[in-house]
C-alpha distance (Angstrom), angle and dihedral (degrees) to the residues before:
residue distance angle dihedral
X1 . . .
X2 3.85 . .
X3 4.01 108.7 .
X4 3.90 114.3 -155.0
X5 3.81 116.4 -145.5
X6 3.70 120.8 -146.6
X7 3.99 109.7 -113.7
X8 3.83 111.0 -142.6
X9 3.33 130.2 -101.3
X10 3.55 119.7 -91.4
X11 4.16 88.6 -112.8
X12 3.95 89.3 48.7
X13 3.97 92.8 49.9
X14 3.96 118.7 108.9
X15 3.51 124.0 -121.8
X16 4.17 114.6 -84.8
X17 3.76 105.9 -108.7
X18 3.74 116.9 -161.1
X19 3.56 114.1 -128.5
X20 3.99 125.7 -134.5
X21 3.40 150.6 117.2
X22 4.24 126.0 -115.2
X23 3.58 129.1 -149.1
X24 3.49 98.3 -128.7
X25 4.03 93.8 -179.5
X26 3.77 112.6 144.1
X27 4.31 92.7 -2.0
X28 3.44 124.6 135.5
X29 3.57 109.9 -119.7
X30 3.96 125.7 175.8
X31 4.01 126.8 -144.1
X32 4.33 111.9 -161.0
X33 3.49 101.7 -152.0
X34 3.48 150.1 40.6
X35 3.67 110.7 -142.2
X36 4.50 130.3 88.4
X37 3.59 96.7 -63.3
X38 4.06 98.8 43.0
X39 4.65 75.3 53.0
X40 3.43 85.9 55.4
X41 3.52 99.5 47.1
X42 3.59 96.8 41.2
X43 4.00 90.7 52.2
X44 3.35 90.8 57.8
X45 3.98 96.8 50.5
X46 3.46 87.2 48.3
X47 3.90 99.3 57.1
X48 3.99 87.3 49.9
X49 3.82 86.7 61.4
X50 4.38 91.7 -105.9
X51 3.75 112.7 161.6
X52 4.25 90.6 -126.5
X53 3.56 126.6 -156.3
X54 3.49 116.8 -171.4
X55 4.24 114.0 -152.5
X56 4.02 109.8 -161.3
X57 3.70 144.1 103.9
X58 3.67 101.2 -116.2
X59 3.54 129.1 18.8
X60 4.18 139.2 -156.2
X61 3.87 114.2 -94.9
X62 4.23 88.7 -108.1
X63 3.74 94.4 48.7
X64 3.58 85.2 48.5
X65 3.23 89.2 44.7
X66 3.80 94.1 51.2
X67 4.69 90.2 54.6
X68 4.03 87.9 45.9
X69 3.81 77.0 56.8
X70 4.05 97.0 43.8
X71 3.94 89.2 -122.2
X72 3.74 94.4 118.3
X73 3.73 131.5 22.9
X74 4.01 116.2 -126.5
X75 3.58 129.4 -149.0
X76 4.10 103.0 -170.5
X77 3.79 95.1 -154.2
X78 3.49 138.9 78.3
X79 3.79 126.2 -90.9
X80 3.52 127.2 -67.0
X81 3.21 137.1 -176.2
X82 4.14 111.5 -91.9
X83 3.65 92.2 29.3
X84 4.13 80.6 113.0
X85 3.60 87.1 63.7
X86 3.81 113.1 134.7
X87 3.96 93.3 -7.8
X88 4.03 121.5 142.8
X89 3.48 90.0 -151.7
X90 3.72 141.5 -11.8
X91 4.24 141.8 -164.4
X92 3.40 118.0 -153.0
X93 4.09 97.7 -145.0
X94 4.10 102.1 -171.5
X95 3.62 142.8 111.4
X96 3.92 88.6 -129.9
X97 3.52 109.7 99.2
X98 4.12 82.8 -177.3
X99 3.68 86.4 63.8
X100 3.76 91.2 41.2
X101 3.74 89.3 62.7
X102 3.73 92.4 51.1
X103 3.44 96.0 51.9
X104 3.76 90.3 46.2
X105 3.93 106.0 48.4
X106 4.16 79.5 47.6
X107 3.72 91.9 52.5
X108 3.68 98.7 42.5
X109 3.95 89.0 45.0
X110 3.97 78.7 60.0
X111 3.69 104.5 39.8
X112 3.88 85.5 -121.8
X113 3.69 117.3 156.0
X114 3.73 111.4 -114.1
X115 3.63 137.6 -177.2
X116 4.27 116.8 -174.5
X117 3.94 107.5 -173.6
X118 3.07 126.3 -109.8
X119 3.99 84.9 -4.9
X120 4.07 99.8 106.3
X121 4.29 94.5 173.7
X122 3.92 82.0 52.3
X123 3.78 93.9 58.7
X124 3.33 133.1 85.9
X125 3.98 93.1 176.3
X126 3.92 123.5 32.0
X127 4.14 123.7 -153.9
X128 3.62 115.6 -131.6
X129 3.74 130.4 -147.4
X130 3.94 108.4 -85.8
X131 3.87 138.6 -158.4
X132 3.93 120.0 -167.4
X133 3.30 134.2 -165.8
X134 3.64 115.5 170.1
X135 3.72 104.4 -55.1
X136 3.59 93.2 -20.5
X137 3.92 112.5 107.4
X138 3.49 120.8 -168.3
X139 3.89 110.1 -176.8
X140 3.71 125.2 -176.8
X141 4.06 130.2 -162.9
X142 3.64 138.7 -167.1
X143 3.78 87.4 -173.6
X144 3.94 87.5 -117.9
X145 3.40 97.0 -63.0
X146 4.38 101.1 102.1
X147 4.18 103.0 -0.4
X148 3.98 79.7 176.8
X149 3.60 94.6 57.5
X150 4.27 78.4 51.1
X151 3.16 87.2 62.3
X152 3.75 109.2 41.0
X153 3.77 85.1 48.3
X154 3.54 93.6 52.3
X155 3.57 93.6 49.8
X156 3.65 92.1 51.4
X157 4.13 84.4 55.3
X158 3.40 91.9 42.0
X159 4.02 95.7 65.5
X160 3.91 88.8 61.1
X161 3.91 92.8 46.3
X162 4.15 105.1 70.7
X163 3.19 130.1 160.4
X164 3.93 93.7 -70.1
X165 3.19 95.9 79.6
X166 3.64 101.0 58.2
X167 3.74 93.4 49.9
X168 3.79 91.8 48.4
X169 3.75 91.5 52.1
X170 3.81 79.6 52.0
X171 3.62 90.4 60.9
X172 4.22 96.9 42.1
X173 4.28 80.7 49.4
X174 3.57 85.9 59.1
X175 3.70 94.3 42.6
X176 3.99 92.1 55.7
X177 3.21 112.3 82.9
X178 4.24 89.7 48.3
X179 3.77 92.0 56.4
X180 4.13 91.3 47.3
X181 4.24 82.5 48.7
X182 3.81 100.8 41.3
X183 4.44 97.2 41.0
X184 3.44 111.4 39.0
X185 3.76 89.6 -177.4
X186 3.93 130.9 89.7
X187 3.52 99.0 -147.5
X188 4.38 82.3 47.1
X189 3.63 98.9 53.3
X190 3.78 92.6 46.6
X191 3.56 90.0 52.1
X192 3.96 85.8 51.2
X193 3.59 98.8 45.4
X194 3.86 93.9 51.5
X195 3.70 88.5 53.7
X196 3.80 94.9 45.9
X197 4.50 99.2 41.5
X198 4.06 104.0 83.5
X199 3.68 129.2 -5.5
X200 3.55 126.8 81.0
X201 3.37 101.4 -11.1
X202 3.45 102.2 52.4
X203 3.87 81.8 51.1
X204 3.87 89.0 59.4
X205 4.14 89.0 50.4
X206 3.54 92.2 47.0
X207 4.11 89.4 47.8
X208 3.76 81.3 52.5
X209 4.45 93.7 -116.4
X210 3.96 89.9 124.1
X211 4.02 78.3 167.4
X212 3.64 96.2 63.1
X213 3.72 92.8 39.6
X214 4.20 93.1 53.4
X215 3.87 86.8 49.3
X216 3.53 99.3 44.9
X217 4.16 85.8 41.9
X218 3.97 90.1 51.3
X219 3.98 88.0 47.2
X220 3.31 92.1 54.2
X221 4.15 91.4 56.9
X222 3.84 92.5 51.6
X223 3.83 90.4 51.6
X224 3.59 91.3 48.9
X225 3.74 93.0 42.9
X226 4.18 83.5 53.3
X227 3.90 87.1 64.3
């Protein structure tokens, strides 16, 4: 039986949000707050490579932790306006939607990126759920309208994702730069790649024998060079 779900109504529908992912390397980026979720938010900027400055009167032991350490910068105040100055990106982490606003009308008067959590009309990016293994990123979105069912769906993914997959994307990274060398042609190196993505050599990663895998992967390239 084939069950038909009703599509919403054009004034129901959520705003189209673009997916990506930045390079946030060497960027100033700004956290408002000091409490769990500004940790959580700061964490994350951190392991992209942000330069983080946390705003707030009080922070958590870790973040703390993290300015004893020089990883983050700490203003011990609240926020005020032009604290955004100069920032890639910023999250407005507090439970004051007054402050929320602030930190919006200054970001959008900036075009600054800004997320405020669990604040969806004061956002003008949303963070989805994410999985990682290695360099694998797996990132899932309710466009801000149930971040737990994010979640729960990402876990679900997540139990099918191990850590296989982030070691065999090691060995396709590895094979890249070959395939651009050997076929010079788009329509070639698609051909390739479909050949080379799944099958028995992702078999032999998930079975753990990367060796046999990168041999049978390079075999595969000089038969499909022999074409």
């Amino acid at each position: 039986m084939t069950v038909t779900y009703p599509l919403k109504r054009p004034s129901e529908r959520t705003p189209v949000h673009y997916p990506l992912l930045l390079r946030l390397e060497g960027r100033p980026c700004v956290v408002v707050g000091g409490g769990k979720v500004a940790e959580g938010k700061a964490e994350g900027l951190l392991a992209a490579g942000g330069d983080v400055t946390v705003v707030g009167p009080e922070l958590t032991e870790r973040l703390l932790a993290w300015f004893e350490e020089g990883r983050i910068v700490w203003e011990p105040r609240p926020y005020r306006e032009g604290d955004l100055a100069g920032c890639f990106l910023a999250v407005a982490a507090t439970d004051d939607r007054d402050v929320n606003e602030k930190v919006w009308e200054e970001a959008q008067g900036s075009s600054i990126l800004l997320n405020a959590a669990d604040d969806p009309p004061h956002c003008n990016f949303i963070l989805p759920a994410v999985h990682r293994q290695g360099d694998l990123v797996v990132a899932v979105s309710s466009s801000g309208r149930a971040p737990a069912f994010a979640v729960w769906l990402r876990d679900r993914i997540a139990t099918g994702v191990g850590p296989e997959y982030g070691a065999y994307l090691d060995l396709l990274a590895e094979l890249r730069a070959e395939v651009a060398r050997r076929f010079t042609g788009r329509a070639e190196r698609r051909r390739v790649w479909q050949r080379l993505i799944g099958g028995e050599t992702f078999e032999q990663v998930r079975r753990g024998d990367l060796e046999a895998a990168r041999r049978g992967a390079h075999g595969l390239l000089d038969g499909e060079e022999g074409l």
